[in-house]
PyMOL commands that place a pseudoatom at each C-alpha (Angstrom):
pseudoatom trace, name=CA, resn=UNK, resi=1, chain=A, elem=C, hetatm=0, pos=[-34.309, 20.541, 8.146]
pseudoatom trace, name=CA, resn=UNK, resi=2, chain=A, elem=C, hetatm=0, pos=[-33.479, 22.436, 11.039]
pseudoatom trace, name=CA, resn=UNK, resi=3, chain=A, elem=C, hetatm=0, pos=[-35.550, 22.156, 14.801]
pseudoatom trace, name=CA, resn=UNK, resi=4, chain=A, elem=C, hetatm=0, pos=[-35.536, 23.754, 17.590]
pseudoatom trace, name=CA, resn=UNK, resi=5, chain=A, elem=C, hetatm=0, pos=[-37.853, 21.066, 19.882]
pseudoatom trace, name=CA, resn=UNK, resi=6, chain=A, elem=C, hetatm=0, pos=[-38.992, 18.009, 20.136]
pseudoatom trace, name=CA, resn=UNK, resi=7, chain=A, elem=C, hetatm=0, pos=[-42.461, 16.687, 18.231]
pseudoatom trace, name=CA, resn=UNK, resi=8, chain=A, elem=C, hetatm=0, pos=[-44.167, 15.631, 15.217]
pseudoatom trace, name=CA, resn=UNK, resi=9, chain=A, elem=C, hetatm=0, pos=[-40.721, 15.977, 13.222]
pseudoatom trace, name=CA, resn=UNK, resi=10, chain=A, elem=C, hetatm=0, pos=[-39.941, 12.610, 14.476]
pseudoatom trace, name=CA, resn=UNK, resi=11, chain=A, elem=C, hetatm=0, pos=[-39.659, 10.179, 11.506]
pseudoatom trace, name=CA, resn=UNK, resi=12, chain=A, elem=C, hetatm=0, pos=[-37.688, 6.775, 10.460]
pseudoatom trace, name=CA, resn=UNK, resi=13, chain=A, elem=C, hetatm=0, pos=[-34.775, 8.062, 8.398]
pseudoatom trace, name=CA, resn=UNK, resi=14, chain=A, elem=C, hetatm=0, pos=[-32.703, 5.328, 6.036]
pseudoatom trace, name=CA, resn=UNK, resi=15, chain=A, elem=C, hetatm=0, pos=[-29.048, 5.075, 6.331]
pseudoatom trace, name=CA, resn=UNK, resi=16, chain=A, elem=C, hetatm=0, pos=[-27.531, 7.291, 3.661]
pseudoatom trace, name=CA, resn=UNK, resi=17, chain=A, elem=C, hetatm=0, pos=[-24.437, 6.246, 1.842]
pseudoatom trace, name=CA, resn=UNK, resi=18, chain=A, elem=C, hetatm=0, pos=[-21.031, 6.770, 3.526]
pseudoatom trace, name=CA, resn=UNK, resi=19, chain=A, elem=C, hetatm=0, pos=[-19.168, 10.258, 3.155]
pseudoatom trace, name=CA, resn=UNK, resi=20, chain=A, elem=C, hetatm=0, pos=[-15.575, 10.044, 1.909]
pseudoatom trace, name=CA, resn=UNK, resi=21, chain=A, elem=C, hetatm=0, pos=[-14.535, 13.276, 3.031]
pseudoatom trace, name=CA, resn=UNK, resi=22, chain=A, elem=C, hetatm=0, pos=[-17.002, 16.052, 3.156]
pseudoatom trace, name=CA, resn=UNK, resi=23, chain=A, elem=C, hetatm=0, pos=[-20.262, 15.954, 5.056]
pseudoatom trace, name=CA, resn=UNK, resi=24, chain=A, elem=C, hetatm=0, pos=[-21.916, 17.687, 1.961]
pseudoatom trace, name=CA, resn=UNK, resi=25, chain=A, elem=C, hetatm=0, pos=[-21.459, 14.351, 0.450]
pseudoatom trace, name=CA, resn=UNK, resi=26, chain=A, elem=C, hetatm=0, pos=[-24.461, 12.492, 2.289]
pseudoatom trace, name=CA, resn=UNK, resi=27, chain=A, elem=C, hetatm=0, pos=[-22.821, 11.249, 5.605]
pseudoatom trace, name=CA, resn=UNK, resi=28, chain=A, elem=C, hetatm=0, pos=[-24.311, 8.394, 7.230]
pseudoatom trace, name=CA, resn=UNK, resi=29, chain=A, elem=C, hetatm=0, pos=[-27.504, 9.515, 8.668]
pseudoatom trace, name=CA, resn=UNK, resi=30, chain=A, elem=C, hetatm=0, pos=[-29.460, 7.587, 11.705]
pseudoatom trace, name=CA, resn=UNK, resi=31, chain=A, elem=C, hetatm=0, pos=[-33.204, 8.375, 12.951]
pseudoatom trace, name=CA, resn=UNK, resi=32, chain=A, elem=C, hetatm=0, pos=[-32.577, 10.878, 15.892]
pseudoatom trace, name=CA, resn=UNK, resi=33, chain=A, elem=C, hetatm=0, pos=[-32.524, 14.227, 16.395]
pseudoatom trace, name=CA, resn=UNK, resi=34, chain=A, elem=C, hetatm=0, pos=[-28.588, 15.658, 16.639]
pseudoatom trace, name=CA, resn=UNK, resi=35, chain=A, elem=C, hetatm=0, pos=[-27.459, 17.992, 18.846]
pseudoatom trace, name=CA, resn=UNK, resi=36, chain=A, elem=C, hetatm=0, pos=[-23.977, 19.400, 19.455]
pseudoatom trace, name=CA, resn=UNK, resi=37, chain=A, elem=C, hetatm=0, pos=[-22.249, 22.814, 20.126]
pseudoatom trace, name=CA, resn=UNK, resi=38, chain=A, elem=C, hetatm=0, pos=[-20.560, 24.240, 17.494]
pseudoatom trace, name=CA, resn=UNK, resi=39, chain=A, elem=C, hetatm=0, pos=[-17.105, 26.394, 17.504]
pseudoatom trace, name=CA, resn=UNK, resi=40, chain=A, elem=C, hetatm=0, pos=[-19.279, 29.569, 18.159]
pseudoatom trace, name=CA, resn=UNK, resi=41, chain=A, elem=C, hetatm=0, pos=[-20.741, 27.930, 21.386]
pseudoatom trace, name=CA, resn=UNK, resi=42, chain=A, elem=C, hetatm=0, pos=[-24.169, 27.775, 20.102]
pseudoatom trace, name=CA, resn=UNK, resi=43, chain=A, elem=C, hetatm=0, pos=[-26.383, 24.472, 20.613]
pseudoatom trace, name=CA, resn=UNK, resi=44, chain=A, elem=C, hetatm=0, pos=[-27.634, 23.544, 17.454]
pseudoatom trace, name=CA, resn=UNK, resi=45, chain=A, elem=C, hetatm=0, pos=[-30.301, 20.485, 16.855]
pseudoatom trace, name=CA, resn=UNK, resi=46, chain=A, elem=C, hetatm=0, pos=[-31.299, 19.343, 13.815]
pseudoatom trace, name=CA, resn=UNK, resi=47, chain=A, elem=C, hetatm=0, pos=[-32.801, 15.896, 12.287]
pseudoatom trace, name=CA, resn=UNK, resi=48, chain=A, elem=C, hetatm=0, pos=[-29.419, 14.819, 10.374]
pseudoatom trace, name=CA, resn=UNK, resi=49, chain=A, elem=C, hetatm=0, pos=[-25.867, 15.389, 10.845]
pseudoatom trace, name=CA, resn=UNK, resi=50, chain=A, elem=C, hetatm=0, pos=[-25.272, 19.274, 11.348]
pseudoatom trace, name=CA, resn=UNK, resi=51, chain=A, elem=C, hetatm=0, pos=[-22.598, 20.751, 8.883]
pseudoatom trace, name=CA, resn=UNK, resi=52, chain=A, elem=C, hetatm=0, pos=[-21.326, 23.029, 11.967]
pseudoatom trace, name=CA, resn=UNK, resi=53, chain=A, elem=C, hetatm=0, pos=[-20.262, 20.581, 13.835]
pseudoatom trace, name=CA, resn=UNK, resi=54, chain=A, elem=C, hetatm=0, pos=[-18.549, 18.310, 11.206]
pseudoatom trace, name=CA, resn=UNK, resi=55, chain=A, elem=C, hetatm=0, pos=[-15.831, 18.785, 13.240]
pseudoatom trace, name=CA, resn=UNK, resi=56, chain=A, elem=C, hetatm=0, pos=[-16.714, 17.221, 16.730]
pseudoatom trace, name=CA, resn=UNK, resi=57, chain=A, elem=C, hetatm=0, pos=[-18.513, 14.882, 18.285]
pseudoatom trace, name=CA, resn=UNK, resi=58, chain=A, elem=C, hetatm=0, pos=[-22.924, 14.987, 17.850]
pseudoatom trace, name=CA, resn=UNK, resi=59, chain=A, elem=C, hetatm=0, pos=[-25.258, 13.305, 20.153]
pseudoatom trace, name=CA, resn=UNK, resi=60, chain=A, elem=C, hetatm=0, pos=[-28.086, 11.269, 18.380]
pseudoatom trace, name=CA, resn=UNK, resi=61, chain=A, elem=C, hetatm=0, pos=[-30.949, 11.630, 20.665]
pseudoatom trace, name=CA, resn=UNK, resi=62, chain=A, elem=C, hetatm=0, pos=[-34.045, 9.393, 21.382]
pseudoatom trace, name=CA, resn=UNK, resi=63, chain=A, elem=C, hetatm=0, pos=[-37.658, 11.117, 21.577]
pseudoatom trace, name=CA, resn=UNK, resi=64, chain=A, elem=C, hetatm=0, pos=[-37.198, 11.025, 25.279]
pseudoatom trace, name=CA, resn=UNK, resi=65, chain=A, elem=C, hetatm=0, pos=[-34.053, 12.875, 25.137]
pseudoatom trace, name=CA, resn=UNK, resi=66, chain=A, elem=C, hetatm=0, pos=[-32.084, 10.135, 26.260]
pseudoatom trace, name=CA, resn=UNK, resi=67, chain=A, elem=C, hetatm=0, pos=[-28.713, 9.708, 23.745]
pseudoatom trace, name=CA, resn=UNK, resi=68, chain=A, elem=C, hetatm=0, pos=[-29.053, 7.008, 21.245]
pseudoatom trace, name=CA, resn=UNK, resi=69, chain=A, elem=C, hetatm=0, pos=[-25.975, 7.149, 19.867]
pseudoatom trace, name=CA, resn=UNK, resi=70, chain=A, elem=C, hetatm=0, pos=[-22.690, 9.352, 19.412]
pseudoatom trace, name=CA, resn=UNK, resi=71, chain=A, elem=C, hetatm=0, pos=[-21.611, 10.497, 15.877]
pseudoatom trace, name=CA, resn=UNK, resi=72, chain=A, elem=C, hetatm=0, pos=[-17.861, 11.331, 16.039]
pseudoatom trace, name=CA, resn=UNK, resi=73, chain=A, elem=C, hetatm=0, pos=[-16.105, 14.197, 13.475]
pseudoatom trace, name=CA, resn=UNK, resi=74, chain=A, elem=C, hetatm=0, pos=[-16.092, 13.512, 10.174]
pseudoatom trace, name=CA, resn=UNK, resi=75, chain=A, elem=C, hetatm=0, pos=[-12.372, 12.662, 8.850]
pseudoatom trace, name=CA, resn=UNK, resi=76, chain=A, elem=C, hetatm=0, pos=[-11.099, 14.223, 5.943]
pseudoatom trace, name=CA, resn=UNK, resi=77, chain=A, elem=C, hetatm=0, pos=[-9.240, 11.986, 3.290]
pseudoatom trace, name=CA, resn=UNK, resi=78, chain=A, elem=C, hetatm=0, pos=[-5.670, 12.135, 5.369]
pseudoatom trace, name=CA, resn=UNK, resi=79, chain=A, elem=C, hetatm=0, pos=[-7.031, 12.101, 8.191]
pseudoatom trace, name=CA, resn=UNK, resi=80, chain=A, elem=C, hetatm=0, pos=[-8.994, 8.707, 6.918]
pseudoatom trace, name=CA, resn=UNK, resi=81, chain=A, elem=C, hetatm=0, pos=[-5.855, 7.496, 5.854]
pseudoatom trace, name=CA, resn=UNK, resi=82, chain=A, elem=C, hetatm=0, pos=[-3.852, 7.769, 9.175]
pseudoatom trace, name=CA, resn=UNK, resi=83, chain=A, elem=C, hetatm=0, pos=[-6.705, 6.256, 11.198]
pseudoatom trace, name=CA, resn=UNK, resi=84, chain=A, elem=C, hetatm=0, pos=[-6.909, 3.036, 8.932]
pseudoatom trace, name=CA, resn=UNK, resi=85, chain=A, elem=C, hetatm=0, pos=[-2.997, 3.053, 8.962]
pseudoatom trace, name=CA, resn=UNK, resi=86, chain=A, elem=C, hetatm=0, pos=[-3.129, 2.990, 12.300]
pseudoatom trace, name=CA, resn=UNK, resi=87, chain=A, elem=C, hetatm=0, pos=[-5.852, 0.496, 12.878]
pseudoatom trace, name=CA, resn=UNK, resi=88, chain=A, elem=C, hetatm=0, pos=[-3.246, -1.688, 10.272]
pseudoatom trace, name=CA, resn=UNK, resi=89, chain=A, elem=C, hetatm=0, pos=[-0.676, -1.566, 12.754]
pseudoatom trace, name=CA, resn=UNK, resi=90, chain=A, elem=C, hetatm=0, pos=[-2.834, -2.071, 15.782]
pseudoatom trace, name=CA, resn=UNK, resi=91, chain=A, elem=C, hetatm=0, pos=[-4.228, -5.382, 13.807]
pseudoatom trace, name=CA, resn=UNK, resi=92, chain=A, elem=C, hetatm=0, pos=[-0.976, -6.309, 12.918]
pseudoatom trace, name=CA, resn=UNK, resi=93, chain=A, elem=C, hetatm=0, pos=[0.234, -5.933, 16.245]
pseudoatom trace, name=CA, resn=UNK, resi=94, chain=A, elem=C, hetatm=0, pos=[-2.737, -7.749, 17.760]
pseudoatom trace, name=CA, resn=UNK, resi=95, chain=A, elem=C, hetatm=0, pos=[-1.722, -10.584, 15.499]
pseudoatom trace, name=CA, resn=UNK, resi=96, chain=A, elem=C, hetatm=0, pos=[1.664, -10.492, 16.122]
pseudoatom trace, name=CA, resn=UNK, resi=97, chain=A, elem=C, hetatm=0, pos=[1.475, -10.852, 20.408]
pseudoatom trace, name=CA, resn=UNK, resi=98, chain=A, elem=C, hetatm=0, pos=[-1.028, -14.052, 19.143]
pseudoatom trace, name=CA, resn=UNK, resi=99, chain=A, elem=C, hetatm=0, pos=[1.095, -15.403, 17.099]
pseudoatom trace, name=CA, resn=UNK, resi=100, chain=A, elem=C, hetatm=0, pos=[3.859, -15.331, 19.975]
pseudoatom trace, name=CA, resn=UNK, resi=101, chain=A, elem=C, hetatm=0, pos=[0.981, -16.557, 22.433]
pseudoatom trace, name=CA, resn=UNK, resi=102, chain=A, elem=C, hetatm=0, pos=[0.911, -19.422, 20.231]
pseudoatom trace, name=CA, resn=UNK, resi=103, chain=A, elem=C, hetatm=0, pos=[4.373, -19.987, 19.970]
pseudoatom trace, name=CA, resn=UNK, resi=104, chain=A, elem=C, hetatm=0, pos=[4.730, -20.055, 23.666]
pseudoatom trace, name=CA, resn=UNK, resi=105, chain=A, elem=C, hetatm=0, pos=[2.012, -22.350, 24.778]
pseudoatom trace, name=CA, resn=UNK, resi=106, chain=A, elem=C, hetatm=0, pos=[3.603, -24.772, 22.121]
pseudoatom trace, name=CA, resn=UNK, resi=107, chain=A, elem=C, hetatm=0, pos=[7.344, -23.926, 23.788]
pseudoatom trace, name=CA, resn=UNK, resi=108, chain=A, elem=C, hetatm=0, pos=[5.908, -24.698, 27.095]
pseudoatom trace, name=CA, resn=UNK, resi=109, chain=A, elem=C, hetatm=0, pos=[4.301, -27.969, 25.800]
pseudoatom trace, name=CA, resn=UNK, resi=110, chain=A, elem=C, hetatm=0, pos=[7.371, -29.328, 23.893]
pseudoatom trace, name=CA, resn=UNK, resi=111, chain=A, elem=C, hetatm=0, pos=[9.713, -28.252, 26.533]
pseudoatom trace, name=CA, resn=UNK, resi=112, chain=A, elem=C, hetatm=0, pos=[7.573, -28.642, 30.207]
pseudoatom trace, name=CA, resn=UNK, resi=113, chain=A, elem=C, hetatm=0, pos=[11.028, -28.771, 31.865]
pseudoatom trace, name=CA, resn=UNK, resi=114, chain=A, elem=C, hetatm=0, pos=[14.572, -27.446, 31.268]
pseudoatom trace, name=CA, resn=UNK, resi=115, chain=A, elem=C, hetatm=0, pos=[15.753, -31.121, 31.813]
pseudoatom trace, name=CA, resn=UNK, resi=116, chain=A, elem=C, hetatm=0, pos=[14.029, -32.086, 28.457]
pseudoatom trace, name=CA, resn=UNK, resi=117, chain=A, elem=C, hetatm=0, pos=[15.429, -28.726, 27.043]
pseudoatom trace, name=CA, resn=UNK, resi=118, chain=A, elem=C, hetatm=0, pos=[18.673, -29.954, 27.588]
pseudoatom trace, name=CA, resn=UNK, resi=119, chain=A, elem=C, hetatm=0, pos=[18.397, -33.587, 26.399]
pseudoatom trace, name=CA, resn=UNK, resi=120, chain=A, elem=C, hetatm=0, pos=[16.883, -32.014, 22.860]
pseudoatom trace, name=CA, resn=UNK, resi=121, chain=A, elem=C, hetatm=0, pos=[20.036, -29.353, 22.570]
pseudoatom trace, name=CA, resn=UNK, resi=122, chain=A, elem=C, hetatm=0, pos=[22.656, -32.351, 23.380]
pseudoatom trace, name=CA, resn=UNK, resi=123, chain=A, elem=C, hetatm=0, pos=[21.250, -34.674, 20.904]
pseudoatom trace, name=CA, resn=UNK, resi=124, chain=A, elem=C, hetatm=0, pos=[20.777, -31.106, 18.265]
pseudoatom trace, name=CA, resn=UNK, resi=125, chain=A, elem=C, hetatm=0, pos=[24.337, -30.682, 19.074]
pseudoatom trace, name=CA, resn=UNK, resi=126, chain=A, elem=C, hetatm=0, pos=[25.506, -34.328, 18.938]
pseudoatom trace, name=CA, resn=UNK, resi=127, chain=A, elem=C, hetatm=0, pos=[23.745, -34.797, 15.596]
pseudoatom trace, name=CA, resn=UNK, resi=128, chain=A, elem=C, hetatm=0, pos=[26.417, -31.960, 14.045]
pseudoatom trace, name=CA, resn=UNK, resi=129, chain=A, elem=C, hetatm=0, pos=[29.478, -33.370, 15.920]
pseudoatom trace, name=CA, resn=UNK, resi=130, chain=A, elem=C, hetatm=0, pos=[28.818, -36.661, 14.239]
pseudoatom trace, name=CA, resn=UNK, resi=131, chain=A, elem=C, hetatm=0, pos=[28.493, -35.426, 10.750]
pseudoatom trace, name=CA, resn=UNK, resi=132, chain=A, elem=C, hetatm=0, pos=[31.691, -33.275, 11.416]
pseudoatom trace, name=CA, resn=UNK, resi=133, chain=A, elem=C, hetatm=0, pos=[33.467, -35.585, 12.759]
pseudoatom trace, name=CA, resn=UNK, resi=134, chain=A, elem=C, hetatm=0, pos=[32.681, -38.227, 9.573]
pseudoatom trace, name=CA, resn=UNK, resi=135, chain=A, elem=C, hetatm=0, pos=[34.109, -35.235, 7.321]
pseudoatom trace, name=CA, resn=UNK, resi=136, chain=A, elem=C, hetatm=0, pos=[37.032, -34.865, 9.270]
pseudoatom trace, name=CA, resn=UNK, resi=137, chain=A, elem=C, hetatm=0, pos=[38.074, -38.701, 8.641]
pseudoatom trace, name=CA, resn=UNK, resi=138, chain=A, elem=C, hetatm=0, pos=[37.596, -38.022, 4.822]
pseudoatom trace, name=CA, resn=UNK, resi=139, chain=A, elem=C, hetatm=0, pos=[40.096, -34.988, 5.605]
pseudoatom trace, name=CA, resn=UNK, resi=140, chain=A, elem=C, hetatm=0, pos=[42.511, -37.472, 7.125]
pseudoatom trace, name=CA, resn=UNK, resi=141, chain=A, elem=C, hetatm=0, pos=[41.735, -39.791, 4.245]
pseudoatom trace, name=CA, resn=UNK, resi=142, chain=A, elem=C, hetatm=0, pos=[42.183, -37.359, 1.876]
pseudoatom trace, name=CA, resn=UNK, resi=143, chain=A, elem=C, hetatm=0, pos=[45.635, -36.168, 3.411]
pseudoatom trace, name=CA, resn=UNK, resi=144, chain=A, elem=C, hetatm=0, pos=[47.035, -39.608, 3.476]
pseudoatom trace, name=CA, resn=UNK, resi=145, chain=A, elem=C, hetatm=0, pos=[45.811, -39.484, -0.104]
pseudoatom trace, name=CA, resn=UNK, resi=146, chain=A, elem=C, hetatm=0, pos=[47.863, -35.815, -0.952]
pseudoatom trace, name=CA, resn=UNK, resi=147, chain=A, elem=C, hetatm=0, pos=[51.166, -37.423, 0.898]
pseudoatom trace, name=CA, resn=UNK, resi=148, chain=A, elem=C, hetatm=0, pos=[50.852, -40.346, -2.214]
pseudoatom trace, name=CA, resn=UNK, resi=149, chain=A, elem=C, hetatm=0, pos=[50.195, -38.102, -4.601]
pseudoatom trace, name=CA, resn=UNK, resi=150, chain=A, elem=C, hetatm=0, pos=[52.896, -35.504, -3.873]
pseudoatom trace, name=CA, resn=UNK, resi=151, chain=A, elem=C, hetatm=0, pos=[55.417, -38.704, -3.606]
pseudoatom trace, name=CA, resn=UNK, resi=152, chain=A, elem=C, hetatm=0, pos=[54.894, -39.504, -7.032]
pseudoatom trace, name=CA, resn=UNK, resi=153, chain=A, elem=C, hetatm=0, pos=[54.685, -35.716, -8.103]
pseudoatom trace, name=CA, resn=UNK, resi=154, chain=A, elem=C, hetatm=0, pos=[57.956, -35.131, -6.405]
pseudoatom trace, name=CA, resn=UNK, resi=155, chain=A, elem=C, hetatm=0, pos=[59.497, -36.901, -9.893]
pseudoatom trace, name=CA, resn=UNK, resi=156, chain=A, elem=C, hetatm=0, pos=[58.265, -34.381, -11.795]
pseudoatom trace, name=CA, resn=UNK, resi=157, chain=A, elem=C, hetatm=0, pos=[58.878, -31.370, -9.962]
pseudoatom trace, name=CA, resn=UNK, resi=158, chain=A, elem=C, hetatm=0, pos=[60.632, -29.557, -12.407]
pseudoatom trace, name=CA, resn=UNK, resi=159, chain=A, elem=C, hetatm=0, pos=[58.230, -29.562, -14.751]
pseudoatom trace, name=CA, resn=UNK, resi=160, chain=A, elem=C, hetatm=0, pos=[54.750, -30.973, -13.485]
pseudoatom trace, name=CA, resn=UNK, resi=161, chain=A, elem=C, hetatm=0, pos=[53.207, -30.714, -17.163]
pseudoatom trace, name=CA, resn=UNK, resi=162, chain=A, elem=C, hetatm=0, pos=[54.923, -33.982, -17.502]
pseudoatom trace, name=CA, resn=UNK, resi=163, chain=A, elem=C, hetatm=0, pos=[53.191, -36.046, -15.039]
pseudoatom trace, name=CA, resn=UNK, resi=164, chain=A, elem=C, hetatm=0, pos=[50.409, -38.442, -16.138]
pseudoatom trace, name=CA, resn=UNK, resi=165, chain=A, elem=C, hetatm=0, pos=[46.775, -37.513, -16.695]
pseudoatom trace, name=CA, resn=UNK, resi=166, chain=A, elem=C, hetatm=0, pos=[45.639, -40.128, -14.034]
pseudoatom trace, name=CA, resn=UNK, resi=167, chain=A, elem=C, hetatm=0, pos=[48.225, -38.147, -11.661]
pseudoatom trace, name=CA, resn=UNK, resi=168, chain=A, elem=C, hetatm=0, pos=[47.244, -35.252, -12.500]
pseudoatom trace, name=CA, resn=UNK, resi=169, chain=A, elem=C, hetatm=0, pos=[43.922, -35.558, -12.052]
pseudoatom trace, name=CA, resn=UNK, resi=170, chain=A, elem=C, hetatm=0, pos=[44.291, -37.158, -8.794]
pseudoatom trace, name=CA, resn=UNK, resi=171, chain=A, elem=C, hetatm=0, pos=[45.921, -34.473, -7.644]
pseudoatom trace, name=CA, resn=UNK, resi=172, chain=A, elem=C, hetatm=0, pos=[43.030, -32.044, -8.922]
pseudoatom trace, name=CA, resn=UNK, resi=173, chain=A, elem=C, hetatm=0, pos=[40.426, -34.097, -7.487]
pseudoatom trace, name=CA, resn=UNK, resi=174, chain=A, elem=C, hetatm=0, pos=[42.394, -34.070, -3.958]
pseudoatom trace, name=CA, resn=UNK, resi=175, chain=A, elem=C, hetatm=0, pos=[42.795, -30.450, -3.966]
pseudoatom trace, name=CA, resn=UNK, resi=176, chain=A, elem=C, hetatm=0, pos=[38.774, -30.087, -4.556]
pseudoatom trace, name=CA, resn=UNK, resi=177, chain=A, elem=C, hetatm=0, pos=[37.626, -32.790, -2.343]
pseudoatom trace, name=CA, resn=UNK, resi=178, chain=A, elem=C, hetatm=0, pos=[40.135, -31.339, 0.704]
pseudoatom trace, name=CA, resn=UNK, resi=179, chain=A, elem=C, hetatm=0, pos=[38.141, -27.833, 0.216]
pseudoatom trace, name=CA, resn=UNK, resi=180, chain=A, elem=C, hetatm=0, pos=[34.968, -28.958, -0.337]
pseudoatom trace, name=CA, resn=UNK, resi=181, chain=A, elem=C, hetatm=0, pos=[35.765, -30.800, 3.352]
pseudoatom trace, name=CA, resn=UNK, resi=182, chain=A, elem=C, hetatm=0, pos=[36.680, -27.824, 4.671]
pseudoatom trace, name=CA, resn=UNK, resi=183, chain=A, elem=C, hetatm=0, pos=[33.908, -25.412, 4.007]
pseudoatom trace, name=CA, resn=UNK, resi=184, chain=A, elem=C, hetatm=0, pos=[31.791, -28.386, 5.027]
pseudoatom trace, name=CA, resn=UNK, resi=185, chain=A, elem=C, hetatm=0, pos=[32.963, -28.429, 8.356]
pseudoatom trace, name=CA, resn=UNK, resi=186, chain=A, elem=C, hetatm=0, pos=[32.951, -24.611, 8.476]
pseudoatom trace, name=CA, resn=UNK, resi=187, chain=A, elem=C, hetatm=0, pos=[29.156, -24.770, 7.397]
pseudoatom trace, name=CA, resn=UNK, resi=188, chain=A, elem=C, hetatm=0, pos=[28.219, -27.441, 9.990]
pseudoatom trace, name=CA, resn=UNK, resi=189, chain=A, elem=C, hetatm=0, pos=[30.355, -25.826, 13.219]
pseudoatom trace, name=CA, resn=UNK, resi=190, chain=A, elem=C, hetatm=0, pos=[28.323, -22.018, 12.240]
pseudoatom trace, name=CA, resn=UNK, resi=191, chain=A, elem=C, hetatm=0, pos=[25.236, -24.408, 12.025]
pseudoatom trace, name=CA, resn=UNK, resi=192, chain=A, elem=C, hetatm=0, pos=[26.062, -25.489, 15.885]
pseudoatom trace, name=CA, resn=UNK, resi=193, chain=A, elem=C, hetatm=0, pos=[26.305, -22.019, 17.160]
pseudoatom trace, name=CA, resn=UNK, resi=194, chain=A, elem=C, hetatm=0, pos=[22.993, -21.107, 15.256]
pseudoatom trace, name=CA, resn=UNK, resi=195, chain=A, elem=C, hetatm=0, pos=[21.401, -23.930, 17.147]
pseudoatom trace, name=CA, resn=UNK, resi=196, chain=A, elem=C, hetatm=0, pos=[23.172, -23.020, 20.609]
pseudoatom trace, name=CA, resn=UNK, resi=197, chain=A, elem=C, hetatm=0, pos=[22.010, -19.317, 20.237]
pseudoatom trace, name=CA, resn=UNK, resi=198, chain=A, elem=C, hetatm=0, pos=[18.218, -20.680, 19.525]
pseudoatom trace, name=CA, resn=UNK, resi=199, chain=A, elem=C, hetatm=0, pos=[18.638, -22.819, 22.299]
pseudoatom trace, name=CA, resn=UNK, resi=200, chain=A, elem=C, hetatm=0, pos=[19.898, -19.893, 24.778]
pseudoatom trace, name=CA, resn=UNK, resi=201, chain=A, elem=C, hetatm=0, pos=[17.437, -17.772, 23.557]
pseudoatom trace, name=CA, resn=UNK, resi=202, chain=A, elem=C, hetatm=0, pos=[14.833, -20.692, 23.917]
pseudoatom trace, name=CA, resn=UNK, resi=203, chain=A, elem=C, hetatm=0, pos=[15.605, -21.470, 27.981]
pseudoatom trace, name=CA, resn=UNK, resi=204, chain=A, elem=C, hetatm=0, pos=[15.712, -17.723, 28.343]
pseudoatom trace, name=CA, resn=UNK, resi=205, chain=A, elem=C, hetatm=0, pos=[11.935, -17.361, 27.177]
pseudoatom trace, name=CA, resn=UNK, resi=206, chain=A, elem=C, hetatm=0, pos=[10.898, -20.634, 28.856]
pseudoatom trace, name=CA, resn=UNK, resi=207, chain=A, elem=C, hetatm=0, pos=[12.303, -19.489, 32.624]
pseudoatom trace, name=CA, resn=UNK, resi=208, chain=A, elem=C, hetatm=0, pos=[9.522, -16.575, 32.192]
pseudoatom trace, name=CA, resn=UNK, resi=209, chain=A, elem=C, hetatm=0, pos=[7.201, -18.970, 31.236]
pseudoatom trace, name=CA, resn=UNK, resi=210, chain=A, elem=C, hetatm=0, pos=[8.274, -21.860, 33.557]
pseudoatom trace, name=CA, resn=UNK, resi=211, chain=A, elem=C, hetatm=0, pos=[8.243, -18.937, 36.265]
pseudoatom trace, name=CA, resn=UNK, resi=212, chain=A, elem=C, hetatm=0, pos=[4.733, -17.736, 35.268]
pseudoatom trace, name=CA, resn=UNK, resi=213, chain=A, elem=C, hetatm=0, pos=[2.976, -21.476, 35.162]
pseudoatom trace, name=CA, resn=UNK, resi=214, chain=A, elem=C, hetatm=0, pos=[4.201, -21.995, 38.658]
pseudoatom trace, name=CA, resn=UNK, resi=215, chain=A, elem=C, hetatm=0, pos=[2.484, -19.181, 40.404]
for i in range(1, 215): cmd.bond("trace and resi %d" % i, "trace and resi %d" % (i + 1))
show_as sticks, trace
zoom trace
């Protein structure tokens, strides 16, 4: 119903169920009286939402004419759409600066000086020199191995087909071992410049931090 004043039309109207695109389909209504101007530049007041002015904001007024509330356009389906997209990406960004809060308060605590940053990336570091350097000796072991095997091989060099099974397979086996060494090593010296970039990326992040705690 429409008004044009204040008075008796005052009355305590439910919630209505939300619109999903149209405010012909029962948009949420609040007790007030609404007043907007509409694209015509008329001021328009009426006890629910006013169809007019669907597409800007309304006032919800008190009986004292004070504003209550403010009703914003209604959206249509895209436009719905994009603003809960958006609110997505806001929420996931919201979550994403907490989650590197998180991660930087626990830097800071593991790592309260670069001292102790360095101690942890020598031992990191030492721990994949040792394990390189025990598949190196099985390298030299197996190579002092090949020069045996090869030794007796060298009597059947003209036609390897002859030599034993047991040489044979030795000879297999040496061959696998050596390259299963070698890719070994190969895995555990990438594995040490993984660590070294985390660790140069970690100092860089903790100088900011280091540098913000101290002032």
């Amino acid at each position: 119903m429409r008004i044009n004043g204040w008075g008796p039309l005052w009355v305590l109207l439910a919630v209505a169920s939300a619109s999903s695109t149209a405010w012909a389909q029962n948009p949420p209504v609040i007790a007030g009286i609404y007043t907007c101007v509409d694209a015509k530049g008329r001021k328009l007041t009426a006890d629910r939402p006013i169809p007019e002015c669907s597409d800007r904001e309304q006032q919800v007024l008190n009986p004292s004419g004070t504003v209550k509330t403010k009703v914003g356009p209604t959206l249509t389906t895209l436009e719905r759409a994009a603003l809960e997209q958006k609110a997505k990406k806001e929420a996931q960004e919201q979550g994403r600066l907490g989650d590197e809060k998180r991660r930087d308060r626990a830097l800071r605590i593991r790592y309260p000086n670069k001292g102790v940053h360095d101690q942890e990336r020598a031992e990191a570091l030492s721990q994949i020199a040792a394990v390189v350097k025990a598949a190196s000796t099985r390298m030299d072991e197996l190579g002092r191995q090949r020069v045996l095997i090869d030794a007796e091989m060298e009597f059947y060099k003209r036609d390897p087909s002859k030599a034993p099974a047991y040489l044979r397979r030795q000879l297999e086996e040496n061959i696998q071992s050596h390259g299963v060494q070698k890719r070994f090593i190969a895995e555990q010296e990438a594995e040490a410049q993984r660590v070294t970039a985390r660790f140069d990326d970690e100092l860089a992040r903790l100088r900011q931090l280091w540098t913000t705690v101290s002032k």
